[in-house]
C-alpha positions in Angstrom: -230.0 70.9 -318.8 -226.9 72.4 -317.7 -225.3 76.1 -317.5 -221.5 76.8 -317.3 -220.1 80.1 -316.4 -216.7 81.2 -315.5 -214.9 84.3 -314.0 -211.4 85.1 -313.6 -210.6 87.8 -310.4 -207.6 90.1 -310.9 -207.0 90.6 -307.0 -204.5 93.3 -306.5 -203.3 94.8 -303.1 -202.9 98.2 -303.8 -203.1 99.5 -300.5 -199.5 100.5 -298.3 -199.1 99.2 -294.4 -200.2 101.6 -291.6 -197.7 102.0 -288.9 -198.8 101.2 -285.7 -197.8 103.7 -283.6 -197.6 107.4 -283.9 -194.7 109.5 -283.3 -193.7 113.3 -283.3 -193.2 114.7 -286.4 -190.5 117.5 -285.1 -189.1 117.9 -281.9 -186.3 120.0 -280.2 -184.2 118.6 -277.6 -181.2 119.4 -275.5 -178.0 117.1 -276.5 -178.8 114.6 -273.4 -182.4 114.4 -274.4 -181.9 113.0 -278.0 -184.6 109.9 -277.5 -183.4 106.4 -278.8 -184.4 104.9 -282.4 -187.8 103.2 -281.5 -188.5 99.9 -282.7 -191.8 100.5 -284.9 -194.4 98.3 -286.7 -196.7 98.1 -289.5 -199.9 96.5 -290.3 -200.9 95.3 -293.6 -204.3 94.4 -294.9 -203.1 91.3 -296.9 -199.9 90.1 -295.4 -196.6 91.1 -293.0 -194.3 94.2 -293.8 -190.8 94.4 -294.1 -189.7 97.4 -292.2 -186.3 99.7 -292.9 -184.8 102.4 -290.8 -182.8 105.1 -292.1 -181.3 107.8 -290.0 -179.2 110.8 -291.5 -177.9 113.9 -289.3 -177.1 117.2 -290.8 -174.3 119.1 -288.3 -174.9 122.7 -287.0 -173.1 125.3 -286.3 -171.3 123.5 -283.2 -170.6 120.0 -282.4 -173.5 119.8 -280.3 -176.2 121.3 -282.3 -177.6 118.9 -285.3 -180.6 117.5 -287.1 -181.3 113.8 -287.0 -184.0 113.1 -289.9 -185.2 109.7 -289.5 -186.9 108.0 -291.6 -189.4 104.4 -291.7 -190.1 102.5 -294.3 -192.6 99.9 -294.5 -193.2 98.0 -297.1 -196.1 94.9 -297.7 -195.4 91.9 -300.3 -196.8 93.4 -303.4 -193.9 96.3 -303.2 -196.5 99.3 -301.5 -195.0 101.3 -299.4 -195.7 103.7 -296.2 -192.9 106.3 -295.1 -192.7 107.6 -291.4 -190.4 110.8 -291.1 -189.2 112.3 -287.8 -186.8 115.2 -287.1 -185.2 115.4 -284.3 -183.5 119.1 -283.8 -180.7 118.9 -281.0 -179.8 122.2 -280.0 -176.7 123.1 -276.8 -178.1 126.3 -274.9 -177.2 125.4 -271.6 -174.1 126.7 -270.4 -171.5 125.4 -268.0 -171.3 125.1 -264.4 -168.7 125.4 -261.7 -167.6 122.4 -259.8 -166.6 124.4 -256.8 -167.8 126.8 -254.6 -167.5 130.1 -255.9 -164.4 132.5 -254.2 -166.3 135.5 -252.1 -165.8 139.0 -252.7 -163.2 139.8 -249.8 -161.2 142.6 -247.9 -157.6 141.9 -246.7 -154.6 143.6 -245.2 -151.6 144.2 -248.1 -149.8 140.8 -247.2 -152.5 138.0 -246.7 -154.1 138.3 -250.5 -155.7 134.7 -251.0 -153.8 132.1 -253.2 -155.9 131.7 -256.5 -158.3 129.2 -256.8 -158.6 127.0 -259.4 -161.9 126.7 -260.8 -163.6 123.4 -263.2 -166.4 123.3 -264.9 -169.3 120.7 -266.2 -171.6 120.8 -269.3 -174.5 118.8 -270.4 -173.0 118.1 -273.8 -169.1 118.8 -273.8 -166.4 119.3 -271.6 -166.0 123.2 -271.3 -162.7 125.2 -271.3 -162.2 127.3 -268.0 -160.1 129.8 -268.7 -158.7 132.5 -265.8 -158.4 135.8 -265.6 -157.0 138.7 -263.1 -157.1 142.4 -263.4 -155.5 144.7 -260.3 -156.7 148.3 -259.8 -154.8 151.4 -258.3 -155.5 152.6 -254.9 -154.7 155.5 -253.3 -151.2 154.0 -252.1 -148.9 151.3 -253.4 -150.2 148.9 -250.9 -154.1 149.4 -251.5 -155.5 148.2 -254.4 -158.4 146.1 -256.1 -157.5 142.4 -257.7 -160.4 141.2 -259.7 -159.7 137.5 -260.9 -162.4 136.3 -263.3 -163.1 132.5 -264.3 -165.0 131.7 -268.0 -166.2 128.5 -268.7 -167.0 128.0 -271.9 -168.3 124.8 -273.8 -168.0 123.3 -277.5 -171.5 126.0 -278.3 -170.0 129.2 -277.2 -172.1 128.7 -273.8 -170.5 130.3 -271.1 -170.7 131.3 -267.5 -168.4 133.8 -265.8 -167.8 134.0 -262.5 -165.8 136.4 -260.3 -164.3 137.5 -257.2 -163.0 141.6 -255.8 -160.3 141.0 -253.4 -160.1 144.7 -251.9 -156.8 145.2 -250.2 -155.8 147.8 -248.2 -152.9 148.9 -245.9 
């Protein structure tokens, strides 16, 4: 006596990779703070994964403040996919600094007023504009008077520091 029996197996993979790591969905960072593109990876429960990387950055309202949106796609042999989506918000609110020391508030005799000074600036992001400025008050007498000089620095943002210096001269 015999007994013959068959079955036929439809084996389908519907289930999409897992990444391996984990990473922060949104984050805000300065412009020198923008982490690099990581390298990710994806496990699959029948095979390998084919992994793309997109990356897309929407500008601001300054050079130095964007959105990157970056995306991860992994995808197994059967076509199921897994997407992993960051956004990255980059944002300039530091503002500039001076180089050099800083001019101090002074008082002088009429002829000895100080050369001015020229003043630079640095910036996290950009390379900021220093602009100058010098205002003199009436004294009591032609030869005693107030000169205010004021330096703005002022990067790609709108960020700006201001510094200053009373020069106080009398007769």
């Amino acid at each position: 006596n015999t007994a013959q029996t068959s079955a036929t197996f439809s084996i389908q993979d519907t289930t999409a990779p897992v990444f391996d790591q984990t990473l922060p969905y949104e984050i805000t960072v300065s412009c020198e703070n923008v982490p690099a593109v990581q390298t990710l990876t994806a496990t699959d429960n029948c095979g390998s994964t084919d992994i793309l990387f997109f990356e897309n950055t929407i500008e601001g309202n300054c050079p130095n403040n964007y959105t990157l949106i970056r995306i991860w796609t992994a995808t197994d042999s059967c076509g199921n996919t897994t997407l992993k989506k960051q956004i990255i918000n980059v944002l300039d609110i530091t503002p500039p600094t001076f180089n050099e020391e800083i001019p101090q508030d002074i008082t002088v005799e009429c002829p000895t007023v100080p050369e001015t000074v020229t003043l630079t600036a640095s910036d996290n992001c950009s390379t900021p504009i220093v602009t100058f400025n010098e205002n003199i008050v009436a004294g009591s007498c032609s030869n005693s008077y107030q000169i205010i000089r004021t330096w703005t620095a002022v990067d790609a943002c709108g960020n700006s520091a201001t510094a200053s210096q009373t020069i106080n001269v009398i007769d």
